[in-house]
FIVEXZA-483068 format. One record per residue (C-alpha): residue number from 1; residue in three letters; x, y, z. Coordinates in pm, 1 decimal. Layout:
# residues N
   nr  rest         x         y         z
  NUM   Ala         X         Y         Z
...
# end
This chain:
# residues 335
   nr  rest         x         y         z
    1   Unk    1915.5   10507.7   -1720.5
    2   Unk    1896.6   10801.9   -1510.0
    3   Unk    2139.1   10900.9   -1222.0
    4   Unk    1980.8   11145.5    -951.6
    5   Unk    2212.7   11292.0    -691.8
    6   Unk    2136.4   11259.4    -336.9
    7   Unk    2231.9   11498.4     -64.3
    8   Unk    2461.7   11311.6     167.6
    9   Unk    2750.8   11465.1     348.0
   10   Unk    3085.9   11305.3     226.1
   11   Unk    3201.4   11208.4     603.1
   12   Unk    2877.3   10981.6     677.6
   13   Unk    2878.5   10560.6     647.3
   14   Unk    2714.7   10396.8     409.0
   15   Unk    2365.7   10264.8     430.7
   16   Unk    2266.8   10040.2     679.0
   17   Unk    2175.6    9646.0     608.5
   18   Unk    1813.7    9632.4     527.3
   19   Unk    1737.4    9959.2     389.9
   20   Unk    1442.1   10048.5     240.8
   21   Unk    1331.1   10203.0    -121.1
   22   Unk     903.2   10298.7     -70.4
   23   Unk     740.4   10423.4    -363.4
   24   Unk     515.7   10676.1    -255.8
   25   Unk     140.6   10560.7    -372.1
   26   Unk     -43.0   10801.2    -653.0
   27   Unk     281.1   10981.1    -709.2
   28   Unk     633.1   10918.4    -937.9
   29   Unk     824.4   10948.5    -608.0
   30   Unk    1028.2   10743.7    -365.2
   31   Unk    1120.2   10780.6      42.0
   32   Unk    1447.6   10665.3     118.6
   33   Unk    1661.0   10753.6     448.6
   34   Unk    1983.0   10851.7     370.3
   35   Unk    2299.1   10741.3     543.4
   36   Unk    2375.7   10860.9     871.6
   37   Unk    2590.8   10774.1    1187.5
   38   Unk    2294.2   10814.6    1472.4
   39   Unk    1965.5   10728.9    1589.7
   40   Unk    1768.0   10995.2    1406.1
   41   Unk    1821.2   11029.8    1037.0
   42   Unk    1805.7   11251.9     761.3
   43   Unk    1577.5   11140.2     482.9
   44   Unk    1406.4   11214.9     126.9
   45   Unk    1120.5   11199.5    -151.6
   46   Unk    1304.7   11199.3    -446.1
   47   Unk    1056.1   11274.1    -755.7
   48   Unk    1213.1   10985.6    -987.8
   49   Unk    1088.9   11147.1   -1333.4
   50   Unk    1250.4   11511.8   -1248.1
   51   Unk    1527.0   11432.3    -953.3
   52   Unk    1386.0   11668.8    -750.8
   53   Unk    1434.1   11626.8    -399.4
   54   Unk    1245.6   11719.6     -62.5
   55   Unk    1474.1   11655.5     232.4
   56   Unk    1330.3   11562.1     587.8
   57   Unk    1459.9   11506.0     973.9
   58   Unk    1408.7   11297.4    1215.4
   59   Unk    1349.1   10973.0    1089.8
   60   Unk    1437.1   10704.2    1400.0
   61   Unk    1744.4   10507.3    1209.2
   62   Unk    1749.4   10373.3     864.9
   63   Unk    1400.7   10326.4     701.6
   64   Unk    1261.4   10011.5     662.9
   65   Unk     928.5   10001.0     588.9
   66   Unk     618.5   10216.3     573.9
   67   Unk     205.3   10213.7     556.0
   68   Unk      -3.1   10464.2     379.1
   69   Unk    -286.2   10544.6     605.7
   70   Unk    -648.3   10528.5     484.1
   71   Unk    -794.7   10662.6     857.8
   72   Unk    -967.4   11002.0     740.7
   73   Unk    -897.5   11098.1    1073.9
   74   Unk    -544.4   11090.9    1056.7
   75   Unk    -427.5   11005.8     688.0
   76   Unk     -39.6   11056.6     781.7
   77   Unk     168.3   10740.8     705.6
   78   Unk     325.8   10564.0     948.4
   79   Unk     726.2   10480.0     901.2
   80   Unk     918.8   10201.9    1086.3
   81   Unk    1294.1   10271.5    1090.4
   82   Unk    1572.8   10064.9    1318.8
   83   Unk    1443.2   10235.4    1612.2
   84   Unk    1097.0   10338.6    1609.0
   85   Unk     772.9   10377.2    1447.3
   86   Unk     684.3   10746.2    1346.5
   87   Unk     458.1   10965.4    1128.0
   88   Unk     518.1   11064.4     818.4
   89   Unk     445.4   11493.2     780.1
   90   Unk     552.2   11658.9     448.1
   91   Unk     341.9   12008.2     529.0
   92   Unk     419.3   12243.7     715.9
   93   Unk     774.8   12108.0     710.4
   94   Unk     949.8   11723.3     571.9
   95   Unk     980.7   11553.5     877.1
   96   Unk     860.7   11222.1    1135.6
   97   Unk     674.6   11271.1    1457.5
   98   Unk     490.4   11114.3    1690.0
   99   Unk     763.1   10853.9    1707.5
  100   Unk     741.9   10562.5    1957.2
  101   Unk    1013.9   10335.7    2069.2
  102   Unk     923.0   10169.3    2395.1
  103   Unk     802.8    9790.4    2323.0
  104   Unk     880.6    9841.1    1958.4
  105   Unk    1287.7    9716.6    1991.5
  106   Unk    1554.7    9770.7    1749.5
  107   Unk    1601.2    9658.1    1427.6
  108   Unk    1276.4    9565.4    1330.4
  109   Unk    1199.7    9548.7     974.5
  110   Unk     875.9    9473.4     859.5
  111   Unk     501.9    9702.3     911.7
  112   Unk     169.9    9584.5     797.7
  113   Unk    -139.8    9745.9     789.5
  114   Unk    -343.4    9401.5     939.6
  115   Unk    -713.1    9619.7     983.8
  116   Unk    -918.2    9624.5    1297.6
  117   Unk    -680.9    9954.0    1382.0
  118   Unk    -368.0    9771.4    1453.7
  119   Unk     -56.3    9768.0    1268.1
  120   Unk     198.1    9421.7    1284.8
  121   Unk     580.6    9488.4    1334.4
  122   Unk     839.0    9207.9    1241.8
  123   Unk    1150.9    9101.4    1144.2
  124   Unk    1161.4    8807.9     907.7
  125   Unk    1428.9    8662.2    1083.2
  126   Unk    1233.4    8696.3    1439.2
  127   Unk     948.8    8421.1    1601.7
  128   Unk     713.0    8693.6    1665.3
  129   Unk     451.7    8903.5    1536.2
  130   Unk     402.3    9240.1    1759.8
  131   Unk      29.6    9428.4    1714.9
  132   Unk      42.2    9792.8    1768.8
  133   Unk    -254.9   10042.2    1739.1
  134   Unk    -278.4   10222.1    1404.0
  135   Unk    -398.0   10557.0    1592.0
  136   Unk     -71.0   10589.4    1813.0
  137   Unk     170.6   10326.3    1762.1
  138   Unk     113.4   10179.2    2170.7
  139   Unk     194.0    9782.7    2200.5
  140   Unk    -114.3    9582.9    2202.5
  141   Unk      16.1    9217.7    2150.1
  142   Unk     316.1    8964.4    2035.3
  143   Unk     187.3    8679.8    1895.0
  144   Unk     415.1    8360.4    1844.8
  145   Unk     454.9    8311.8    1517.9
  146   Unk     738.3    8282.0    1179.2
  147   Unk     824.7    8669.7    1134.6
  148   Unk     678.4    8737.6     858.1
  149   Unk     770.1    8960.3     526.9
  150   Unk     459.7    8917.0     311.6
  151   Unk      47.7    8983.1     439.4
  152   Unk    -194.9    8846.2     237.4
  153   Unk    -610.1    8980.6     354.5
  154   Unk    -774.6    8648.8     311.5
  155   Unk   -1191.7    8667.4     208.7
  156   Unk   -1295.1    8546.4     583.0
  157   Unk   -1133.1    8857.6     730.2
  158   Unk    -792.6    8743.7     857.7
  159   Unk    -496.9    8772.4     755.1
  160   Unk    -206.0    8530.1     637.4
  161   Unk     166.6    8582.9     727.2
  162   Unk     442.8    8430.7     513.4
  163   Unk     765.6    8397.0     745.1
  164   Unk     979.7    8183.5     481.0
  165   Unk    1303.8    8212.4     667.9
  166   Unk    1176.5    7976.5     949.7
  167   Unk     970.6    7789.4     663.2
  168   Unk     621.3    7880.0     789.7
  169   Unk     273.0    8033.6     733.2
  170   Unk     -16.2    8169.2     921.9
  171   Unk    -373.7    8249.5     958.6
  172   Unk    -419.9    8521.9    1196.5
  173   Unk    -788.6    8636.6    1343.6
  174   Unk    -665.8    9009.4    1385.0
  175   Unk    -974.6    9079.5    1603.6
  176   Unk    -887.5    8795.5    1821.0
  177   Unk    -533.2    8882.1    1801.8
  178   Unk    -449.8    8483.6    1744.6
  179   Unk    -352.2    8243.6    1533.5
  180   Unk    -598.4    8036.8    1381.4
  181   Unk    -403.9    7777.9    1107.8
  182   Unk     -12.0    7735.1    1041.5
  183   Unk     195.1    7574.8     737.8
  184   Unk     474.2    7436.1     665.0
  185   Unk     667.8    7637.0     324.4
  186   Unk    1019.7    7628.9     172.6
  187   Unk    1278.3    7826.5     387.0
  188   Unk    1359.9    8091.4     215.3
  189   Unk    1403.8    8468.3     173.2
  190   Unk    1114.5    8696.8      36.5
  191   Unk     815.6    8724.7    -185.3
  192   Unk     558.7    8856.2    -351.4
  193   Unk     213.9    8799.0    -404.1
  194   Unk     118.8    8814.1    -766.4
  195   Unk    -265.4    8760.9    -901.8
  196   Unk    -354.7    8401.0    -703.1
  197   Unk       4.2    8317.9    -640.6
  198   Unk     312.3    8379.6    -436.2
  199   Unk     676.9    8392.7    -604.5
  200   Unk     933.2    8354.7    -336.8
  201   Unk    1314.6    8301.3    -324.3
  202   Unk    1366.2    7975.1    -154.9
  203   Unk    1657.4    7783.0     -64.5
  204   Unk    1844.8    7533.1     173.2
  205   Unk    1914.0    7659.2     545.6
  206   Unk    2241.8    7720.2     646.5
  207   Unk    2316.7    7682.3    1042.5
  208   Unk    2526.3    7985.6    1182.1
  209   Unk    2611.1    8110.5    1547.5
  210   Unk    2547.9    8446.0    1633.8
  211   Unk    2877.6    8621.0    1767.4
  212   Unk    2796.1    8932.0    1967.2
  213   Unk    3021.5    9177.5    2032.4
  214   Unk    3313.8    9116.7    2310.9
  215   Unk    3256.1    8681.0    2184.1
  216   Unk    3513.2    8495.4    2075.4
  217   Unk    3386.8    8300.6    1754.0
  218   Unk    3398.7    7926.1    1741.7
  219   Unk    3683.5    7843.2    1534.5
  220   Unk    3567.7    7673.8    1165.3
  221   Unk    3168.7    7773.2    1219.0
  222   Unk    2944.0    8015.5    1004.9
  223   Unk    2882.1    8334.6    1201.7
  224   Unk    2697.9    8628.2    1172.9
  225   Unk    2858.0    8918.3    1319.2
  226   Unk    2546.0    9128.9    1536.3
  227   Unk    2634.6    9517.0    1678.7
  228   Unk    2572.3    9484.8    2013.1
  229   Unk    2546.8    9291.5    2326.8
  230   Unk    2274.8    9094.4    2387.1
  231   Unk    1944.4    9331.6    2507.3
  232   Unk    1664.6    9123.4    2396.2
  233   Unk    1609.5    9283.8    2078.0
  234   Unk    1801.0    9135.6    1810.2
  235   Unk    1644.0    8887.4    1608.5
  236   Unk    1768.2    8510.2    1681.1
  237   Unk    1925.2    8385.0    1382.6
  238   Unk    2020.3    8058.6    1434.1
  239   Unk    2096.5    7989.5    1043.8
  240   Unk    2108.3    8133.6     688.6
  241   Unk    1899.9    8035.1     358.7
  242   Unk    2094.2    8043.4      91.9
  243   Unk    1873.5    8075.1    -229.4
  244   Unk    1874.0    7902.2    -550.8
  245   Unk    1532.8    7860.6    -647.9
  246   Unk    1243.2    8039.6    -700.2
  247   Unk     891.7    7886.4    -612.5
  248   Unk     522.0    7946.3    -707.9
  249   Unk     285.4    7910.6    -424.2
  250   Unk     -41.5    7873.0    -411.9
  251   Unk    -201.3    8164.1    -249.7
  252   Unk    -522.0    7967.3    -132.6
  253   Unk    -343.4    7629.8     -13.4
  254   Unk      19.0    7741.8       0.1
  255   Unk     110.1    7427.8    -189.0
  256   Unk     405.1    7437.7    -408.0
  257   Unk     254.4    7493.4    -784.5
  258   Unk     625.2    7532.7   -1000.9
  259   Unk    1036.7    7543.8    -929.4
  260   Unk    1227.2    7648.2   -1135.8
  261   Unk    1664.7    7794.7   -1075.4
  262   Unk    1655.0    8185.0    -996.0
  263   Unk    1891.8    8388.2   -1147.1
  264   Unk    2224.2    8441.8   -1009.7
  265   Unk    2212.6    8639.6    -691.2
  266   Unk    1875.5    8697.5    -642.1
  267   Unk    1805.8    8860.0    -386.4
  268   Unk    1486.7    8998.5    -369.3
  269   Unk    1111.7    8950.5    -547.7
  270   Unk    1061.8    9318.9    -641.5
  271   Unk     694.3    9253.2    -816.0
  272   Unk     536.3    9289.3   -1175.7
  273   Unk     611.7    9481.4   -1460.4
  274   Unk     343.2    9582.7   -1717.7
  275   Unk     309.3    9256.9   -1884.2
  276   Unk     297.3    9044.3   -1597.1
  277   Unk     662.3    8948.2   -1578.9
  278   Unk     833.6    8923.6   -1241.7
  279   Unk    1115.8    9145.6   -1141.2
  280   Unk    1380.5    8994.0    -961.3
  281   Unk    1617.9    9231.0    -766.5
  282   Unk    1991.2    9108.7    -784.4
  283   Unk    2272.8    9219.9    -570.6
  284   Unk    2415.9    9403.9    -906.5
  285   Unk    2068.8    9454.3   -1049.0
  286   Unk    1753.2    9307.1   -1159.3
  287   Unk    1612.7    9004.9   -1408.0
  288   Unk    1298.7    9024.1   -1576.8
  289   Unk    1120.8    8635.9   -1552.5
  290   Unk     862.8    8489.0   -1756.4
  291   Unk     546.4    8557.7   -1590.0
  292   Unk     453.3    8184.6   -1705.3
  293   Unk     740.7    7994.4   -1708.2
  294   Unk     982.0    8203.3   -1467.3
  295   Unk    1241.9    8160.1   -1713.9
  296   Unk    1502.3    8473.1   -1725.8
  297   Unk    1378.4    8709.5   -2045.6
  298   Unk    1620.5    8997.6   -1972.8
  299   Unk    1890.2    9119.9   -1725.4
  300   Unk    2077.5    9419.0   -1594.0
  301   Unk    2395.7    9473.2   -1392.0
  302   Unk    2603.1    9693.2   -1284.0
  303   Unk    2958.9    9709.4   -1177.6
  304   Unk    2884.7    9773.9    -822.9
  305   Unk    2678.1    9628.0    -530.4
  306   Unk    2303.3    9786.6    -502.5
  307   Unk    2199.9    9853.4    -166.1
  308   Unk    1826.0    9872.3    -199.4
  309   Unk    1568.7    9835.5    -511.1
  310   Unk    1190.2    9884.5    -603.0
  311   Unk     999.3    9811.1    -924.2
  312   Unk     801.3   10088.1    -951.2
  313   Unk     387.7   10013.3    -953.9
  314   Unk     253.9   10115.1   -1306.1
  315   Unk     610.2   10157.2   -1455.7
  316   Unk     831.1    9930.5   -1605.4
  317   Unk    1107.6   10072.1   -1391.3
  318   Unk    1362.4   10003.5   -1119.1
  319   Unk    1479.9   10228.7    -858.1
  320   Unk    1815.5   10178.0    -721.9
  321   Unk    2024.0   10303.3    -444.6
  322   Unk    2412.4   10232.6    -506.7
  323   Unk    2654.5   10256.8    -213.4
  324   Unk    3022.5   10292.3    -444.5
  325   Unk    3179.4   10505.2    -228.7
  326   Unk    3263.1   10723.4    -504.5
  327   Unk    2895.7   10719.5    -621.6
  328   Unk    2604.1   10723.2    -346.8
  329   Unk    2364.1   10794.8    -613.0
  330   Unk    1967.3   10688.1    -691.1
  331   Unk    1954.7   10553.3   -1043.6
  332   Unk    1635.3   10432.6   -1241.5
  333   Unk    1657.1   10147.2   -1488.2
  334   Unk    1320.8   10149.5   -1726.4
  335   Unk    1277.7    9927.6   -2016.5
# end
């Protein structure tokens, strides 16, 4: 295990709910935002075999998500945060531009790259999908739909949207900007798509009412505490999924193929090691599963809450951010 300081000033929060570990493609590297009080935040690459760190401004909130461009004409990344959608520059100077709030809204958490020029923005707790051009971030189009954490590019050109916390799939015709075909799936809380199927989290929903701030909660029900009054943005909860299970889906008919219990507070489908077996992101640390059976080969955990994890493509390692507040610190876990 290796522990790489970060450079965060001792008077900031914590990280915010949500935040993101990318691994940056062809390198040994991770982005992360790092924790901050406003609406533009400091942020790194963190090289994860050395610790060496390149610091950057201006990211628009906490990072959530990110897409590496392919356009030769304009290969920078794009980077959603809490509030906004920017581009990624590490030359002449570490920082985002070209960032673009309006018709984006707050606390979005989701970016695909969907083709036809278009990017999709969601929040897997949201009923929309929104399309925004790839070339400069402008709204295009919502589309009703589950929000959706997983895209899968389908052989006829479209793509399929997993939204597992309101128990749903799509088909979308990107060039049409519509849906074409829905399912019903588990409810549940993420996944990954692995060869021909789709490990997910699942679980039974749990209703909840959404308290905003100034309400007086109803006494005795689940709540979920949001920021701030009520300005269209926030996504509309309406209940939980608590998760006990993980399923196998069918990435061709989204039918149900195994079940089997997930480890003890799973939290997250982080992907595939070398052999195949599935990584599992815990809210302590991470299980390796049985790539055939699911069944729980090997776990790790630590004594304090992880905020954020990756499994690493073409490593058998895990990179974790840990909020102690005596220890903000990025650790890597290989085996």
């Amino acid at each position: 295990m290796n522990r790489f300081a970060l450079p965060i000033k001792a008077y900031t929060y914590g990280w915010g709910y949500g935040t993101a570990l990318i691994p940056m493609p062809g390198t040994a590297s991770v982005l992360l935002s790092l924790p901050s009080n406003g609406s533009r935040c400091p942020w790194c690459v963190v090289d994860l075999n050395t610790g060496a760190t390149v610091r950057g401004t201006a990211m628009p909130g906490d990072l959530r998500a990110a897409v590496f461009a392919s356009d030769a004409e304009d290969p920078r990344p794009w980077v959603l945060a809490t509030y906004g959608l920017g581009r990624l520059e590490l030359e002449p100077r570490p920082r985002i531009t070209d960032v673009t709030r309006k018709g984006i809204g707050k606390y979005q958490a989701e970016l695909f790259d969907v083709g036809h020029g278009l990017l999709g923005i969601s929040h897997r707790m949201s009923k929309s999908l929104l399309l925004v051009s790839a070339s400069d971030g402008s709204r295009v189009k919502r589309l009703a739909m589950p929000g959706a954490h997983l895209a899968v590019p389908l052989p006829n050109g479209h793509m399929r949207f997993l939204g597992l916390h309101h128990g749903g799939a799509c088909d979308v015709d990107v060039s049409a900007a519509k849906v074409v075909r829905r399912y019903q799936v588990p409810h549940g809380t993420d996944a990954r798509l692995a060869g021909d199927r789709i490990v997910a989290l699942v679980g039974e929903r749990r209703e909840v009412r959404p308290v905003r701030a100034g309400e007086t909660p109803v006494p005795g029900a689940p709540i979920v505490m949001l920021a701030g009054p009520d300005d269209g943005t926030d996504p509309d909860l309406g209940f939980w999924v608590d998760t006990d299970e993980i399923v196998v889906l069918d990435a061709d008919t989204m039918e149900v193929r195994r079940r089997v219990p997930a480890p003890p507070s799973a939290v997250r489908v982080l992907g595939e090691d070398s052999t195949g077996r599935i990584v599992v992101g815990t809210n302590r640390g991470f299980a390796l599963l049985s790539p055939d059976s699911l069944h729980v080969v090997t776990a790790y955990q630590r004594p304090y809450e992880i905020t954020a994890a990756v499994s690493c493509p073409g490593t058998d390692m895990v990179a974790v951010l840990v909020d102690d507040p005596e220890d903000r610190a990025l650790y890597t876990l290989r085996w």
